[in-house]
ZAVODREN-445257 format. One record per residue: residue in three letters; residue number from 1; x, y, z of N, C-alpha, C in turn. Coordinates in steps of 0.2 Angstrom, whole numbers, plus 2048, in hexadecimal, padded with zeros to 3 digits. Example, Ala and Ser with C-alpha at 12.3 -4.5 7.8 and 13.67 -1.06 7.14 Angstrom:
! residues 2
+---------+-----+-----+-----+-----+-----+-----+-----+-----+-----+-----+
! residuo ! num !  nx !  ny !  nz ! cax ! cay ! caz !  cx !  cy !  cz !
+---------+-----+-----+-----+-----+-----+-----+-----+-----+-----+-----+
!     ALA !   1 ! 842 ! 7E4 ! 827 ! 83E ! 7EA ! 827 ! 842 ! 7F0 ! 827 !
!     SER !   2 ! 840 ! 7F5 ! 823 ! 844 ! 7FB ! 824 ! 840 ! 800 ! 827 !
+---------+-----+-----+-----+-----+-----+-----+-----+-----+-----+-----+
END
This chain:
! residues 194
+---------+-----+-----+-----+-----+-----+-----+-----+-----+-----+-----+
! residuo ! num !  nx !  ny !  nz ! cax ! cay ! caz !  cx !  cy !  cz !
+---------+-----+-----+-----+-----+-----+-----+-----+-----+-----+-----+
!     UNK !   1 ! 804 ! 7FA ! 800 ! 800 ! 800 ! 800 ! 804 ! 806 ! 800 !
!     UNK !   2 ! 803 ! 80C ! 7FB ! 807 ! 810 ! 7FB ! 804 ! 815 ! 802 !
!     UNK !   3 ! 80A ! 818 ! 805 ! 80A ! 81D ! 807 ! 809 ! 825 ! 805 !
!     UNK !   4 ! 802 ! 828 ! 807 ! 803 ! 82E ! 804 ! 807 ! 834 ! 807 !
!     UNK !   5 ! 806 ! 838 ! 803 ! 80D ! 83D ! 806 ! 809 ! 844 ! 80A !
!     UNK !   6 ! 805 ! 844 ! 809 ! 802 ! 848 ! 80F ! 7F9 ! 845 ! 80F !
!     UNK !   7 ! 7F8 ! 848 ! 817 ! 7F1 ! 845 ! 818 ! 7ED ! 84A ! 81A !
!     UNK !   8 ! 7E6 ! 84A ! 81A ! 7E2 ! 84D ! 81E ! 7E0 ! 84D ! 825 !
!     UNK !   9 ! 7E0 ! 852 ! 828 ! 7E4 ! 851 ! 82E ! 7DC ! 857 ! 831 !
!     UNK !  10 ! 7D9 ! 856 ! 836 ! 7D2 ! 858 ! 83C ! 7D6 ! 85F ! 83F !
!     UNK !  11 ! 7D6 ! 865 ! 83D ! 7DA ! 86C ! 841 ! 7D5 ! 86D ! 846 !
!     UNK !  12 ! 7D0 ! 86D ! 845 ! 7CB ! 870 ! 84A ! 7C3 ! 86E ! 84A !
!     UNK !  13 ! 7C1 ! 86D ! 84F ! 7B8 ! 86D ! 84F ! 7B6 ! 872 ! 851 !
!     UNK !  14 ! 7AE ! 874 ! 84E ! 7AD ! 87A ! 850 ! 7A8 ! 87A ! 854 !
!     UNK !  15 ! 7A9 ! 87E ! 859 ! 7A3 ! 87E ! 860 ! 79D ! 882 ! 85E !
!     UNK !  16 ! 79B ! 884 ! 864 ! 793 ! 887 ! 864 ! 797 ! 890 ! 861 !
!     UNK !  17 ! 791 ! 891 ! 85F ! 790 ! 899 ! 85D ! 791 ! 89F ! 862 !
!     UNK !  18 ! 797 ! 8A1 ! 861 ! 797 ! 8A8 ! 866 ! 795 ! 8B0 ! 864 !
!     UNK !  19 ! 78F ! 8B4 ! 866 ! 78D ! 8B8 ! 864 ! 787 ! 8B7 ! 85D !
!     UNK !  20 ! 786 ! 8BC ! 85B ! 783 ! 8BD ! 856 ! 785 ! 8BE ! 84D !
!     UNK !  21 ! 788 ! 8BE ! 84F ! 78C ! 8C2 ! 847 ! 78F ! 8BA ! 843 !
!     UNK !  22 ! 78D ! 8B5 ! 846 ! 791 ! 8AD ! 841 ! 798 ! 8AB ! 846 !
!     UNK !  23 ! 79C ! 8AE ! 849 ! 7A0 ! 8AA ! 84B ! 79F ! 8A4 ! 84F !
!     UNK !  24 ! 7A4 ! 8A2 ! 84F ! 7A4 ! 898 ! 853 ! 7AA ! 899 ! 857 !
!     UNK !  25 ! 7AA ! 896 ! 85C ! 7AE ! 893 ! 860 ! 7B3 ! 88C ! 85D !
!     UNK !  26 ! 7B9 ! 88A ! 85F ! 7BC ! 885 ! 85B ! 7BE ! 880 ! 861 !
!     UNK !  27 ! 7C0 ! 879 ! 860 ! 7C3 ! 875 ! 863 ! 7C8 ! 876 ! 860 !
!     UNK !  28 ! 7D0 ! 879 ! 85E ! 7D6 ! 877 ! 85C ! 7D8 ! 872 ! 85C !
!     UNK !  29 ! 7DB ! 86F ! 857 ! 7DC ! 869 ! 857 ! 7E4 ! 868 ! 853 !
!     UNK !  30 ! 7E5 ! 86E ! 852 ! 7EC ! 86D ! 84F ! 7F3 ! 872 ! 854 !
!     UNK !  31 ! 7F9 ! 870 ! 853 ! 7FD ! 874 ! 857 ! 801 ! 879 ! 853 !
!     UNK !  32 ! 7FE ! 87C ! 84F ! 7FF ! 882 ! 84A ! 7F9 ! 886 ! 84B !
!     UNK !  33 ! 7F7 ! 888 ! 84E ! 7EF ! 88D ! 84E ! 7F0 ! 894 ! 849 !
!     UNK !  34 ! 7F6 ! 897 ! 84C ! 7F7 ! 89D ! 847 ! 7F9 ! 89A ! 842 !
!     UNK !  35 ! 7FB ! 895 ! 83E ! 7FC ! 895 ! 838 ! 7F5 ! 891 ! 835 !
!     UNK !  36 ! 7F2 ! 890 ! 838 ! 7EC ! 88C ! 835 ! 7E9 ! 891 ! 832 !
!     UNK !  37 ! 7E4 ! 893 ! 83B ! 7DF ! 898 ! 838 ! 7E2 ! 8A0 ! 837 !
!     UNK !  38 ! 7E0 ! 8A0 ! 82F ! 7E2 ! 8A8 ! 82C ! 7DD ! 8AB ! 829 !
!     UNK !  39 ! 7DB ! 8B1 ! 82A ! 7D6 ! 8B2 ! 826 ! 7D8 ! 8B1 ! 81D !
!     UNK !  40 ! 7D3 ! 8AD ! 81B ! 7D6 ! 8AA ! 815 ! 7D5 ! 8A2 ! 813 !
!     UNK !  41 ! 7D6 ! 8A0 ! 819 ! 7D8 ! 898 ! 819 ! 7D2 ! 896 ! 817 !
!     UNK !  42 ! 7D2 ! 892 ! 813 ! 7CD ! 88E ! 810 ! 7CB ! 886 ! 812 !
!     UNK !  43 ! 7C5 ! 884 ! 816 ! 7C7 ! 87F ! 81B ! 7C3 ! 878 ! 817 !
!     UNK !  44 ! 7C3 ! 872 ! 816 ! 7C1 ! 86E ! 813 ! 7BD ! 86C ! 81B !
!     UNK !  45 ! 7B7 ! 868 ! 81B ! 7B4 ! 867 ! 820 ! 7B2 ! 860 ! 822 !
!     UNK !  46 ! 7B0 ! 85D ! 826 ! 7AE ! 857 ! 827 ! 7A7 ! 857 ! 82C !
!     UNK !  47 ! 7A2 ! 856 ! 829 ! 79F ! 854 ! 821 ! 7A3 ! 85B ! 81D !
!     UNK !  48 ! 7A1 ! 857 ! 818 ! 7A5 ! 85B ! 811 ! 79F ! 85E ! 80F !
!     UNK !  49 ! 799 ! 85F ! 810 ! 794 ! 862 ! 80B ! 793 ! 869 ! 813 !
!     UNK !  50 ! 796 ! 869 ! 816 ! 795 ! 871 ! 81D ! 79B ! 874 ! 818 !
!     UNK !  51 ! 7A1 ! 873 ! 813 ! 7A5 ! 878 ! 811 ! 7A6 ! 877 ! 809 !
!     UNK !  52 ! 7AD ! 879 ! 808 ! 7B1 ! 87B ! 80B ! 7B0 ! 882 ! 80E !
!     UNK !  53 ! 7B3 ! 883 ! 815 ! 7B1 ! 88A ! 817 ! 7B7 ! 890 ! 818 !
!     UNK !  54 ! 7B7 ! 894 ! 815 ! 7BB ! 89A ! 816 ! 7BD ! 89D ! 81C !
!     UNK !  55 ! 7C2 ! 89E ! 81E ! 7C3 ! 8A2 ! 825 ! 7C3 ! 8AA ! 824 !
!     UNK !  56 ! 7BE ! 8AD ! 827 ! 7BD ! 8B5 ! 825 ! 7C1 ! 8B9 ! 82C !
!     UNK !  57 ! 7BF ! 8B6 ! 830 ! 7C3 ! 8B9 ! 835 ! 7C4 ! 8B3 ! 83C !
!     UNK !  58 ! 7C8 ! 8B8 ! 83F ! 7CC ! 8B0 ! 847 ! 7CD ! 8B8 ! 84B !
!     UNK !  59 ! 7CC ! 8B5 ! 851 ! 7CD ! 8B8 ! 859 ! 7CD ! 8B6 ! 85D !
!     UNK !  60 ! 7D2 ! 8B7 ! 861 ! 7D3 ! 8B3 ! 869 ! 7CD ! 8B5 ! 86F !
!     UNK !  61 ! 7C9 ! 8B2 ! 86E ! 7C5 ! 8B5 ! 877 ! 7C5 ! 8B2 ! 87C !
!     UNK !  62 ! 7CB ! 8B5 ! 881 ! 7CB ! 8B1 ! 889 ! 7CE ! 8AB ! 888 !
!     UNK !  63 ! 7D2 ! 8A8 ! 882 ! 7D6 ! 8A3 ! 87F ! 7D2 ! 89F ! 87D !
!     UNK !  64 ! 7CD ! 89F ! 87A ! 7C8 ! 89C ! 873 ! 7CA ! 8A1 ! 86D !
!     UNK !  65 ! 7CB ! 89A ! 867 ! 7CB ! 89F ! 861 ! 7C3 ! 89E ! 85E !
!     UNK !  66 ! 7C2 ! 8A6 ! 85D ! 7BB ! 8A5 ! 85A ! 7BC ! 8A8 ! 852 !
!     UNK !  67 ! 7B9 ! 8A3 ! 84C ! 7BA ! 8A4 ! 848 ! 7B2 ! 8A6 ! 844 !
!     UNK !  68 ! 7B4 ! 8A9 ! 83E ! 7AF ! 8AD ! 838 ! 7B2 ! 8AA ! 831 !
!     UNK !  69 ! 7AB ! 8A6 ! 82F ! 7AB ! 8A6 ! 828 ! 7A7 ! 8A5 ! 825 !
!     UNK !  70 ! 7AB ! 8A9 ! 81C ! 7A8 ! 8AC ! 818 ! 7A1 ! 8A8 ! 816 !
!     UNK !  71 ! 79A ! 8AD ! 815 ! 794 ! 8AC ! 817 ! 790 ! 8A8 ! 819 !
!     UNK !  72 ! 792 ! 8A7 ! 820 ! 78F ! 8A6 ! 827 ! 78E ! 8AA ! 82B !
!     UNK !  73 ! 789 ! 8AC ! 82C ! 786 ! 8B2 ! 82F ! 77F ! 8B0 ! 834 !
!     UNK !  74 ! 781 ! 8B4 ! 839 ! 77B ! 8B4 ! 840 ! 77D ! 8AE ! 843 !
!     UNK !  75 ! 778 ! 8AE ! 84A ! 77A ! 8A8 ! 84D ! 779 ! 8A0 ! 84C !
!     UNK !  76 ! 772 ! 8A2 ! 846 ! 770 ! 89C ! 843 ! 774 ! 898 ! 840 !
!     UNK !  77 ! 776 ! 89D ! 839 ! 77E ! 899 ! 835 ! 783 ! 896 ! 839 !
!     UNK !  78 ! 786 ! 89A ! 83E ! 78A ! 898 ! 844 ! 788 ! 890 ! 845 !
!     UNK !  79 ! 781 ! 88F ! 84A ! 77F ! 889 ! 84D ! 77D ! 884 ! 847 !
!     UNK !  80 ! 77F ! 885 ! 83F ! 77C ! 881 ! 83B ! 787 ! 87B ! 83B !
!     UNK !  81 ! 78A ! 880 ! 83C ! 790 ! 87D ! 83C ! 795 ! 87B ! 843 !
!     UNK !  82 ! 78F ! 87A ! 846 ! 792 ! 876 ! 84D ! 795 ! 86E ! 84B !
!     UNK !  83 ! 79A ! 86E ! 84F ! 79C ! 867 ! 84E ! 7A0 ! 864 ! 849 !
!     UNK !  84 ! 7A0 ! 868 ! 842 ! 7A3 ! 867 ! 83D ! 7AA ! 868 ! 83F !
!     UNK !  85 ! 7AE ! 863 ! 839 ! 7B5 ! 863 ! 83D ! 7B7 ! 865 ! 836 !
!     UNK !  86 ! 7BE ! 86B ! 838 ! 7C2 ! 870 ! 831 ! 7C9 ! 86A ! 832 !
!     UNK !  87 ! 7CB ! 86B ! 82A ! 7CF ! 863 ! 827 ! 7D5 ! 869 ! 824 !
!     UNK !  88 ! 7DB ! 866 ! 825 ! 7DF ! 869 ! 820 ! 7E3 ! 863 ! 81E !
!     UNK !  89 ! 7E7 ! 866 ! 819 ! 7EC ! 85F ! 817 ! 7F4 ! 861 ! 81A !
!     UNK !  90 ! 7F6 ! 85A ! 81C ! 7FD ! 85D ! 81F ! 800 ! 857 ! 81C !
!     UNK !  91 ! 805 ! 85A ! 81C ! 80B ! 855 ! 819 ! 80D ! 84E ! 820 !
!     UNK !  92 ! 80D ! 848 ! 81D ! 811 ! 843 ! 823 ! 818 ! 845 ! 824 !
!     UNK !  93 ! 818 ! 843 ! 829 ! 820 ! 844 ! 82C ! 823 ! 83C ! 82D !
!     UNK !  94 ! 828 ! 83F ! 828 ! 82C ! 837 ! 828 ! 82F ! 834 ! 82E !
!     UNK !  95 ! 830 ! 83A ! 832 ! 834 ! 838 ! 838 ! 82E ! 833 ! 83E !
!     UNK !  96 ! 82A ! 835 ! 83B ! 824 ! 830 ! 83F ! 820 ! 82A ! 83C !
!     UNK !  97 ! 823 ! 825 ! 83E ! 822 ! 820 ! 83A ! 81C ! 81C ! 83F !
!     UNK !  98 ! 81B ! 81E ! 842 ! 815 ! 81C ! 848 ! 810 ! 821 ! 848 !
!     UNK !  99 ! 80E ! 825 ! 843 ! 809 ! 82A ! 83F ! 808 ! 826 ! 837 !
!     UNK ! 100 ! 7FD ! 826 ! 838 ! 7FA ! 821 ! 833 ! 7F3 ! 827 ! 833 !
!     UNK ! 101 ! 7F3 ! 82A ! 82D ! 7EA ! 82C ! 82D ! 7E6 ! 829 ! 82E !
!     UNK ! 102 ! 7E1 ! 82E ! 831 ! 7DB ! 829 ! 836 ! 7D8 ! 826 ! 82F !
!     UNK ! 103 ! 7D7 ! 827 ! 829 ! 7D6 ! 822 ! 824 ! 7D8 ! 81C ! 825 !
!     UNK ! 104 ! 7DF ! 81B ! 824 ! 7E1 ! 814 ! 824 ! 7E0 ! 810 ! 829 !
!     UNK ! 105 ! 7DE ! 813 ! 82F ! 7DD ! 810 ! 833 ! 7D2 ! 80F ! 835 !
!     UNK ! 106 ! 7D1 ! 811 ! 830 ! 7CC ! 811 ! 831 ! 7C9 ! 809 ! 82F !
!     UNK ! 107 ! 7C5 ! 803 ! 832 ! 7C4 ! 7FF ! 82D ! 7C7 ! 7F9 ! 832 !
!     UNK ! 108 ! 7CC ! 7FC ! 833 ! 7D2 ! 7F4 ! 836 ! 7CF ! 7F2 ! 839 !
!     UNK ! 109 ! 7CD ! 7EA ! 83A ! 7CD ! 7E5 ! 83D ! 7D1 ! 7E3 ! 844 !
!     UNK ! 110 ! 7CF ! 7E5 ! 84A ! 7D0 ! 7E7 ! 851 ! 7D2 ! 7DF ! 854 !
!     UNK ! 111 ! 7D6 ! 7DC ! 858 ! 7D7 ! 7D7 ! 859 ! 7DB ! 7D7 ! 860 !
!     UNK ! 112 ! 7DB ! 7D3 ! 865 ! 7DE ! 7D3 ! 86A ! 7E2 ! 7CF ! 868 !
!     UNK ! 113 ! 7E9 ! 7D0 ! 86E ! 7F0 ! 7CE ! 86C ! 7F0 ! 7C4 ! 86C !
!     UNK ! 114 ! 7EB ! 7C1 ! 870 ! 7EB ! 7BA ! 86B ! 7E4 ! 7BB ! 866 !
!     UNK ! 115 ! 7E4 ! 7BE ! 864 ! 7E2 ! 7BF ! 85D ! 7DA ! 7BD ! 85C !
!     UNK ! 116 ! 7D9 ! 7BD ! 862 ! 7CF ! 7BF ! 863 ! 7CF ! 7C6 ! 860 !
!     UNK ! 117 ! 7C7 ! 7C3 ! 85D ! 7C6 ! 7CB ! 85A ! 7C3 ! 7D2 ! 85F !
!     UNK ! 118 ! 7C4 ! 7D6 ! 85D ! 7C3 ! 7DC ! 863 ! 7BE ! 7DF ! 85F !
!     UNK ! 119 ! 7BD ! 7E1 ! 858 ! 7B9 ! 7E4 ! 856 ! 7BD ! 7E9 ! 851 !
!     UNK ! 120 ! 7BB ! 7ED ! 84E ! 7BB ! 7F0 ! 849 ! 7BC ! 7F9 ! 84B !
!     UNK ! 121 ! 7C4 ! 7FB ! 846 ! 7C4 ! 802 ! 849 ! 7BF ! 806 ! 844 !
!     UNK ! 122 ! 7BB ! 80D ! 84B ! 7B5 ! 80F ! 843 ! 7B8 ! 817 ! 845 !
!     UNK ! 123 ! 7BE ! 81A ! 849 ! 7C0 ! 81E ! 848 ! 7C6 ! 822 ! 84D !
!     UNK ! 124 ! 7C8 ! 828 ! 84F ! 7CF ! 828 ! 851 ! 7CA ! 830 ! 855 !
!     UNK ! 125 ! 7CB ! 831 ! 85B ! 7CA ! 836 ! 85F ! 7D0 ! 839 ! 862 !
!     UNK ! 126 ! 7D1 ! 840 ! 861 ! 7D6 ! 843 ! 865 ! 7D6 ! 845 ! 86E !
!     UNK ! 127 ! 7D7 ! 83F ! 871 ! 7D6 ! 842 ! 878 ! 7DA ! 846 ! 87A !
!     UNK ! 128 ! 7DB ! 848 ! 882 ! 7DC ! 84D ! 885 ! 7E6 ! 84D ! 886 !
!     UNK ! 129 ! 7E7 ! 843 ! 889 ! 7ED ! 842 ! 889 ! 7F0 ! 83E ! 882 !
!     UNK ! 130 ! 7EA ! 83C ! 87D ! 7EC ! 838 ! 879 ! 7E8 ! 835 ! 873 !
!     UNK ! 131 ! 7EA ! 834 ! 86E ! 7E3 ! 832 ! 869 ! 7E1 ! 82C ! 86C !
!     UNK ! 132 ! 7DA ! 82B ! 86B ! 7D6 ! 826 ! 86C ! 7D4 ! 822 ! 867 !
!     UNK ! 133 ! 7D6 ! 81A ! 866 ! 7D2 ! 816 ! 861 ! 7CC ! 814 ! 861 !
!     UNK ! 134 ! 7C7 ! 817 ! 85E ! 7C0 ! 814 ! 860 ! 7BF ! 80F ! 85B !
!     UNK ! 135 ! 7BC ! 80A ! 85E ! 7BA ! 805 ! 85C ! 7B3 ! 803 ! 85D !
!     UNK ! 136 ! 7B1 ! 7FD ! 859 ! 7AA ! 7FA ! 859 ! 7AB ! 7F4 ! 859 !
!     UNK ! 137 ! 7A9 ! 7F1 ! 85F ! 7AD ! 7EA ! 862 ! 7A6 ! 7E6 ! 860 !
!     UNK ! 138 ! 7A6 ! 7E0 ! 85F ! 7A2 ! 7D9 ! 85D ! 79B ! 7DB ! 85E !
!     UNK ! 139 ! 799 ! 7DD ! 863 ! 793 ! 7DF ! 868 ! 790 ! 7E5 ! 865 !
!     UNK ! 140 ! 793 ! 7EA ! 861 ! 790 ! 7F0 ! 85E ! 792 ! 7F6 ! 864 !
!     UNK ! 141 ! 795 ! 7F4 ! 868 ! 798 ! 7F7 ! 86D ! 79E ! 7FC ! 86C !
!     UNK ! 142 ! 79F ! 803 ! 86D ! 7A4 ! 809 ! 86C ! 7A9 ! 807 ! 873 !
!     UNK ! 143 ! 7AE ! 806 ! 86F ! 7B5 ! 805 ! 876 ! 7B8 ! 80D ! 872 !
!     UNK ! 144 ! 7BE ! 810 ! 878 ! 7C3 ! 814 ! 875 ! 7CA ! 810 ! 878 !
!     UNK ! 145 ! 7CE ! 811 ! 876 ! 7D4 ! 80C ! 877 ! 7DA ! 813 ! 877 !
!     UNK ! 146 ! 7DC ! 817 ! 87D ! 7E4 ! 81A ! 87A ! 7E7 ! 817 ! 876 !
!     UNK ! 147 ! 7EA ! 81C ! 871 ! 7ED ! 819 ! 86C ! 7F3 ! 818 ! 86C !
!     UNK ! 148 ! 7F7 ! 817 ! 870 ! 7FD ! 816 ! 873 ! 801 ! 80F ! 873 !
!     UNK ! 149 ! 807 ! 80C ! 871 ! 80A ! 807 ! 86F ! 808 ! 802 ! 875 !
!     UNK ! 150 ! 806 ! 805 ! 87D ! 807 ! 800 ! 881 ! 800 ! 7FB ! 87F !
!     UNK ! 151 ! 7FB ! 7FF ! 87D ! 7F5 ! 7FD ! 87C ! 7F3 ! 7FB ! 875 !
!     UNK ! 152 ! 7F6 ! 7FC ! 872 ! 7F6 ! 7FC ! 86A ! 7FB ! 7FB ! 866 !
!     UNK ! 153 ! 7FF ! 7F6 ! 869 ! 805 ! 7F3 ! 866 ! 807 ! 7F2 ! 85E !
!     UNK ! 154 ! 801 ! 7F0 ! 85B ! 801 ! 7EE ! 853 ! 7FE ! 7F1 ! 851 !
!     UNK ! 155 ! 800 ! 7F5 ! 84B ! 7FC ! 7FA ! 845 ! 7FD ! 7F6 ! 83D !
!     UNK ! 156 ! 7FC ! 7F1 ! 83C ! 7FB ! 7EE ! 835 ! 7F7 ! 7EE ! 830 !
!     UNK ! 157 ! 7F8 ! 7F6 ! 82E ! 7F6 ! 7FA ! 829 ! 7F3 ! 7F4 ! 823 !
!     UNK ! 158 ! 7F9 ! 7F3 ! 821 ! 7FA ! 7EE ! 81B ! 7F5 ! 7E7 ! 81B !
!     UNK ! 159 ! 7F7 ! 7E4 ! 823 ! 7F4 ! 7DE ! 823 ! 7ED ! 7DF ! 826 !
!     UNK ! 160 ! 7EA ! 7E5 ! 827 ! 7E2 ! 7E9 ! 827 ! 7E0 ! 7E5 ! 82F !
!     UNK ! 161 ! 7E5 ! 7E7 ! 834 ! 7E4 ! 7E3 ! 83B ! 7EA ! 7EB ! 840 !
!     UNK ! 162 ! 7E5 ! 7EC ! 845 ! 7E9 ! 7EF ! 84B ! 7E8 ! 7E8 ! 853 !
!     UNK ! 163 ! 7EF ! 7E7 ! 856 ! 7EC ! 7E5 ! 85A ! 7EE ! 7E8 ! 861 !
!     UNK ! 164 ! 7E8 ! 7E6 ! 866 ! 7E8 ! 7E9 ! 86D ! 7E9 ! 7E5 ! 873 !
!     UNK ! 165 ! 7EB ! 7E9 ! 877 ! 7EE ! 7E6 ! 87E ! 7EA ! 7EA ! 882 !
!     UNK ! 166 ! 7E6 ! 7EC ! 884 ! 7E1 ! 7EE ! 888 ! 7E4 ! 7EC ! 890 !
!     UNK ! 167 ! 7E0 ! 7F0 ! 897 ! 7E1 ! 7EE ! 89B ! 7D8 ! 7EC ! 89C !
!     UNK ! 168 ! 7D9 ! 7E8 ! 8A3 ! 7D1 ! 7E6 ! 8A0 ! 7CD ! 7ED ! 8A3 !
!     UNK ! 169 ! 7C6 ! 7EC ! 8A1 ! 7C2 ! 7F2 ! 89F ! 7C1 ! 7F5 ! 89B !
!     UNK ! 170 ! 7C5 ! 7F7 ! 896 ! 7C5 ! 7FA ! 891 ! 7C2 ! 7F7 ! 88A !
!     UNK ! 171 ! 7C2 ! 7F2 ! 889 ! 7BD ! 7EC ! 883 ! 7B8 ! 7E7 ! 888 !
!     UNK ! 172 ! 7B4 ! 7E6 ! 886 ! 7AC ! 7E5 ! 888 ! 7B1 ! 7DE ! 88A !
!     UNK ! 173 ! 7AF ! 7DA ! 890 ! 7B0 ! 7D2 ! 890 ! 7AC ! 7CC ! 88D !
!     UNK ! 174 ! 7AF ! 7C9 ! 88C ! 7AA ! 7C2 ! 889 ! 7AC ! 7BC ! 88A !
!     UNK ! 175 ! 7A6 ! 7B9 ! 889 ! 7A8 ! 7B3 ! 88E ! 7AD ! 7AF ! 88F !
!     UNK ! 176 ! 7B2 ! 7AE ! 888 ! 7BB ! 7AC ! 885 ! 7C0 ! 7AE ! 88B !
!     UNK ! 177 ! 7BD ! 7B5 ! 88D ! 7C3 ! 7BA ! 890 ! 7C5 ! 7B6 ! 896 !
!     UNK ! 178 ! 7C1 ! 7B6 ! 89B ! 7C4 ! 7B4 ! 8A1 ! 7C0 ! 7B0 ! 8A5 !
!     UNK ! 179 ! 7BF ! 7AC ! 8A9 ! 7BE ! 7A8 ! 8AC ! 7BB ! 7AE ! 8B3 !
!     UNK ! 180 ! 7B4 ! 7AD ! 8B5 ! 7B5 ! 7B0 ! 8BC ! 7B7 ! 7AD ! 8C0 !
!     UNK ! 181 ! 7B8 ! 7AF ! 8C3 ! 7B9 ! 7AB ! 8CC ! 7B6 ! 7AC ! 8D0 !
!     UNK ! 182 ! 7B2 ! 7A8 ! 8D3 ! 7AC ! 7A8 ! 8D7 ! 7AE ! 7A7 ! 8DD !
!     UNK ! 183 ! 7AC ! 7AF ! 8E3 ! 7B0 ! 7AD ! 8E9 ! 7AA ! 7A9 ! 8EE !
!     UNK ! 184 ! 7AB ! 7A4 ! 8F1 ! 7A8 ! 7A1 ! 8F4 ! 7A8 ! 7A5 ! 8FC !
!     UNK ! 185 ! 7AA ! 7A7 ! 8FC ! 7AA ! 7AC ! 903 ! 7AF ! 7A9 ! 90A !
!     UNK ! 186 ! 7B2 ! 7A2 ! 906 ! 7B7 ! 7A0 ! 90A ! 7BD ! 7A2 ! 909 !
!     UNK ! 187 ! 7C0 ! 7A7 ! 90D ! 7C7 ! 7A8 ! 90B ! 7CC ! 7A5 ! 910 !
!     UNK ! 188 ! 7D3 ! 7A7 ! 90D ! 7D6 ! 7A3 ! 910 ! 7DC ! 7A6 ! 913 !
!     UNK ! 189 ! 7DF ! 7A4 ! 91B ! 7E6 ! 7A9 ! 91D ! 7EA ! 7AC ! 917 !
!     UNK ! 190 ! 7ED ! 7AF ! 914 ! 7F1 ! 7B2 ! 910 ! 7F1 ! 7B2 ! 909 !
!     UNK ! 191 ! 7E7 ! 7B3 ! 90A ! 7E5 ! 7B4 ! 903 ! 7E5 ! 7BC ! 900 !
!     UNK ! 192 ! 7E9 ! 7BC ! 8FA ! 7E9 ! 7C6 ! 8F9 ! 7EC ! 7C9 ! 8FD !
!     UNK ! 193 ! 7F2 ! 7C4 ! 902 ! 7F6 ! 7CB ! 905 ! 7FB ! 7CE ! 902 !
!     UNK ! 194 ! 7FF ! 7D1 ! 909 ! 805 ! 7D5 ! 906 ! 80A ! 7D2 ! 904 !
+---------+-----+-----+-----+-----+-----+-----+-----+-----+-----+-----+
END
């Protein structure tokens, strides 16, 4: 599978409507804000049928950027564009070789590390300390999974499979996974000590 050489990449969502005049409040999601948003910038959108939208104007209020674009007007327009998330294209960084757009990875077949299946990835969330894998496990059930090698040790693009090492909690259980153990209420001198 050829690698492409730049991706489209999620700069920002856009929140609730501030004021009257059309602007929106943003989730920034890139770490270029003043090179993103310019008046000017032209933003491809997700859904694609809310743009592409034009950046008319950006301001910092109380350290939210609240931005203006071109013919969206009043609070209405504003509230029609809640939610939509603004796309640009960035180049891949070669130096990152454990960087995959959420495309490719959209689709893989989810599988725990002896190779039960886990379900299926249906998309990639940016969290707070770390992206999140979200997945759609057997049952129709949403897990998120940190995206990080401890927990996410396999990325096989190619061979159309990620797999996970989860702590328990985090993937629904089934009946395969683990045996319970039934406390009969009899315990015994130096059971679970120190």
């Amino acid at each position: 599978m050829d690698q492409p050489d730049a991706v489209e990449v999620v700069v920002a969502r856009i929140g609730r409507p501030h004021g009257v005049r059309g602007e929106v409040s943003i989730e920034v999601r890139t770490d270029a804000p003043d090179r993103r948003f310019v008046p000017g910038a032209l933003f491809p959108t997700d859904p694609a049928g809310a743009g592409p939208l034009e950046l008319e104007s950006v301001r910092d209020h109380n350290g939210t950027l609240l931005l203006a674009f071109t013919g969206v007007h009043g609070r209405e327009g504003a509230e029609g564009l809640r939610g939509v998330l603004l796309l640009a294209t960035a180049p891949l960084a070669e130096d990152e070789p454990d960087a995959w757009p959420v495309a490719a990875l959209v689709g893989l077949r989810a599988e725990r590390t002896d190779g039960r299946p886990a379900g299926e990835v249906v998309g990639l969330e940016h969290g707070a300390a770390q992206d999140l894998l979200v997945l759609r496990q057997p049952s129709g059930a949403t897990a998120r999974i940190p995206f990080v090698t401890a927990l996410v040790p396999v990325v096989d693009v190619e061979g159309g499979r990620v797999v996970l090492d989860p702590p328990g909690g985090l993937l629904e259980v089934d009946e395969v996974d683990e045996v319970d153990e039934v406390d009969d209420g009899d315990a015994t001198p130096g059971d679970g000590g120190a």
